[in-house]
C-alpha positions in Angstrom: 114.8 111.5 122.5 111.5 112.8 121.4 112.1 110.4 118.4 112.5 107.4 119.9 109.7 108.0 122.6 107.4 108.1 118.8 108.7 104.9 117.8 108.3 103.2 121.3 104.5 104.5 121.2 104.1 103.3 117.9 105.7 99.7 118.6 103.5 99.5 121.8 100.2 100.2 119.3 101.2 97.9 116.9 101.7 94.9 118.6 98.3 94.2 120.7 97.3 91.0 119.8 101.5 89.3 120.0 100.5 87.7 123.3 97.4 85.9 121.6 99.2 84.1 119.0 98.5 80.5 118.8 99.1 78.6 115.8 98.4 75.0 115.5 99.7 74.2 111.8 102.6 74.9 110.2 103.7 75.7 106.8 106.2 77.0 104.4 106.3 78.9 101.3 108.6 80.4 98.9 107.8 83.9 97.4 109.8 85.5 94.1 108.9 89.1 93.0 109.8 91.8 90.3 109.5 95.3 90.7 109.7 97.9 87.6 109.6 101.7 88.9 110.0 104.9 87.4 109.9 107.7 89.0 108.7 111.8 87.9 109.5 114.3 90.2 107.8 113.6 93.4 105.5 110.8 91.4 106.2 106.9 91.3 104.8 104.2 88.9 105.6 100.5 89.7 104.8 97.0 88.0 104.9 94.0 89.8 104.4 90.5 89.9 104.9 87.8 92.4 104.6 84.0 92.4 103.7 82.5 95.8 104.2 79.0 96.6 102.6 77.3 100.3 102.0 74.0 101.4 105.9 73.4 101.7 106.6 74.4 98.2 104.1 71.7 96.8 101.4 74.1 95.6 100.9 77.3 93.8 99.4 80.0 95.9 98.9 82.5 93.1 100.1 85.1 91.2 100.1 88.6 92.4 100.2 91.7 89.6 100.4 94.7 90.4 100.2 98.7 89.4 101.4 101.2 91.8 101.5 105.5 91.8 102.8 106.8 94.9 103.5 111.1 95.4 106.0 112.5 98.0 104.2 115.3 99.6 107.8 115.7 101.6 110.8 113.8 101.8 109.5 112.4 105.0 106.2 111.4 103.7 103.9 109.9 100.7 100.4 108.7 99.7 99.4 106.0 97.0 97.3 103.5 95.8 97.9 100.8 93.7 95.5 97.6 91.9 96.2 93.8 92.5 95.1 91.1 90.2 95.5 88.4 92.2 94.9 84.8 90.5 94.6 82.6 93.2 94.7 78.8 94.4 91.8 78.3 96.7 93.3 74.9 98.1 89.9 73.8 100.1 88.0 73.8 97.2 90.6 72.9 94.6 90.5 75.6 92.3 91.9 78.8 91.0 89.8 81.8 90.8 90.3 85.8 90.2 90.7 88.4 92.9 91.0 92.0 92.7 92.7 93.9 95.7 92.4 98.0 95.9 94.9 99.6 98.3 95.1 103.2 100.0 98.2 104.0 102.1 100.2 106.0 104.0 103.3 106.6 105.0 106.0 108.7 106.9 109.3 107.6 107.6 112.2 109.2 110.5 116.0 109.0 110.4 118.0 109.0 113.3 122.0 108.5 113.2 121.8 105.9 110.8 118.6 104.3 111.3 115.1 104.8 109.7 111.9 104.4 111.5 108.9 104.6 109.7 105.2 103.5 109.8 102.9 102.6 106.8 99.1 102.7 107.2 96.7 101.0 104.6 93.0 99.9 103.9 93.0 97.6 101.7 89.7 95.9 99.9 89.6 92.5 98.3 86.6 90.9 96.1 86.6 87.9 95.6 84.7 85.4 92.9 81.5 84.7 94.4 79.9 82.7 90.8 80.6 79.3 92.9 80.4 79.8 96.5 79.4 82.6 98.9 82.3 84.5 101.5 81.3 85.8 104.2 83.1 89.1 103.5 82.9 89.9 100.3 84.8 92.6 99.6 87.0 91.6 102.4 88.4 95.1 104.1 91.8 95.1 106.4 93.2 98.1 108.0 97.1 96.8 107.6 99.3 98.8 110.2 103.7 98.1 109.6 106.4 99.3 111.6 109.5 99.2 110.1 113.5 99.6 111.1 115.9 100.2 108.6 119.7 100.0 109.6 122.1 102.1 106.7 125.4 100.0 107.2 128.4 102.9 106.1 129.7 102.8 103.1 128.0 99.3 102.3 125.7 98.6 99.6 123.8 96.6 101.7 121.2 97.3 103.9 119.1 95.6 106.6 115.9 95.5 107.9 112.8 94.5 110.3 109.2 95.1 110.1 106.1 94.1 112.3 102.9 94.3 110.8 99.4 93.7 112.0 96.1 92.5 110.2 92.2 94.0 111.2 89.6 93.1 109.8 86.9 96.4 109.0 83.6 94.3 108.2 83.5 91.3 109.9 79.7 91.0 110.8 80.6 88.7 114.0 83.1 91.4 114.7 86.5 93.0 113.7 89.3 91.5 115.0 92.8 91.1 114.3 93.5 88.2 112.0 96.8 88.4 111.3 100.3 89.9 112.8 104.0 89.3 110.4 106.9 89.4 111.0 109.7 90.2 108.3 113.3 90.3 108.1 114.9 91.2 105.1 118.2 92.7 103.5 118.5 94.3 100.1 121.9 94.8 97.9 122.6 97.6 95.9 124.0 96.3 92.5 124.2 99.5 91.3 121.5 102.6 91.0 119.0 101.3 89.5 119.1 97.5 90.4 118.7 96.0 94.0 118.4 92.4 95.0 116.1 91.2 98.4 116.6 88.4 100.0 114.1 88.2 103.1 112.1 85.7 105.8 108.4 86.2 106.7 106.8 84.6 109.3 102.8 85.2 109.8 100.4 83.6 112.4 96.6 84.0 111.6 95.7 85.1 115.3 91.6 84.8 116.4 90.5 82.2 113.7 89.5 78.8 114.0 92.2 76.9 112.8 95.5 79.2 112.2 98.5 78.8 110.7 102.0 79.4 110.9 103.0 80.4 107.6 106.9 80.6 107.2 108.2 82.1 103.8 111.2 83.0 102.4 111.6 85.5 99.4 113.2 87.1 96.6 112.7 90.5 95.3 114.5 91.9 92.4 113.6 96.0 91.4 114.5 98.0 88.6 114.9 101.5 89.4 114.2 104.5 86.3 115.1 107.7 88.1 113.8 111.0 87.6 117.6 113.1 87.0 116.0 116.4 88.6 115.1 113.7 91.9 118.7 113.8 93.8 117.3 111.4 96.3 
């Protein structure tokens, strides 16, 4: 009981700004991704990239790589940082520029019969290309907050899943706020034990902006898995 009172708490802290959401325009995206991991002991290295499309499918949003080290200091919880080189489409002003994203995060996870609760906390930090035009935040700093539900289906290969995450802002100077709340629904397939397949739904809403979207996306996420033989789990 004490375990699902946490979760409840944490569901209650997460979603403070769901009442507030008021999107005026709507769009859709689709989103594919590959994942290389290794793992070393309690370390994890990953390489990524990620091709995002918006504007309902019409135009590139950018491409997303990334490097990754994560360390298990228990089996319920782990740190890690990774780097993002972001090369993205600024569609107001018609052009692509560079972005590089820095991430910190935590998280700890809880299993109960056979679901898995957890909760990731990260800062992350953005600069953007400043050589045409000025940002007002520049390097752009969220605190990103996600709870997620995992279901473990018996004896199936398959496993679903549901996550809420939230968006604030850390150096607004007219004010932190939340910007941003998703929602994601996903389920990932087990080819074997070193390759899974994701197939998932996003929905975001930009939340206290002047003109917000809806942003609806749906993704594919395929991970190669190099396990460490001594790592059971």
């Amino acid at each position: 009981m004490r375990k699902i009172q946490t979760v409840t708490i944490l569901l209650f802290f997460l979603l403070p700004t769901a009442v507030k959401v008021h999107a005026q325009t709507k769009d859709f995206g689709a989103w594919f991704g590959f994942e290389l991991e290794k793992e070393l002991k309690d370390w994890a290295f990953s390489l990524a990239e990620e091709v995002r499309s918006v504007n309902n499918l019409n135009d590139l949003h950018g491409l997303y790589t990334t490097l990754g080290v994560d360390y298990k200091l228990s089996k319920r919880f782990k740190i890690g940082t990774s780097y993002q080189f972001i090369y993205f489409n600024d569609t107001e002003y018609d052009d692509f520029q560079p972005r590089h994203r820095l991430n910190l995060f935590a998280t700890g996870n809880v299993k109960w019969n056979h679901f898995k609760f957890s909760l990731r906390e990260r800062l992350q930090t953005t600069f953007k290309d400043e050589s045409e035009r000025d940002y007002k935040m520049n390097p752009k700093i969220r605190w990103r907050s996600r709870f997620e539900l995992e279901y473990n289906i018996p004896k199936s290969k398959f496993t679903p899943a549901f996550s809420v995450e939230t968006y604030y802002q850390l150096n607004n100077p007219d004010g932190n706020k939340f910007d941003q709340i998703r929602y994601k629904l996903s389920g990932s397939y087990k080819l074997n034990k070193r390759n899974e397949l994701s197939l998932y739904g996003q929905l975001y809403h930009e939340i206290n902006v002047k003109n917000p979207v809806d942003l609806s996306v749906v993704g594919v996420e395929y991970k190669f898995k190099l396990k460490d033989k001594k790592n059971k789990e």
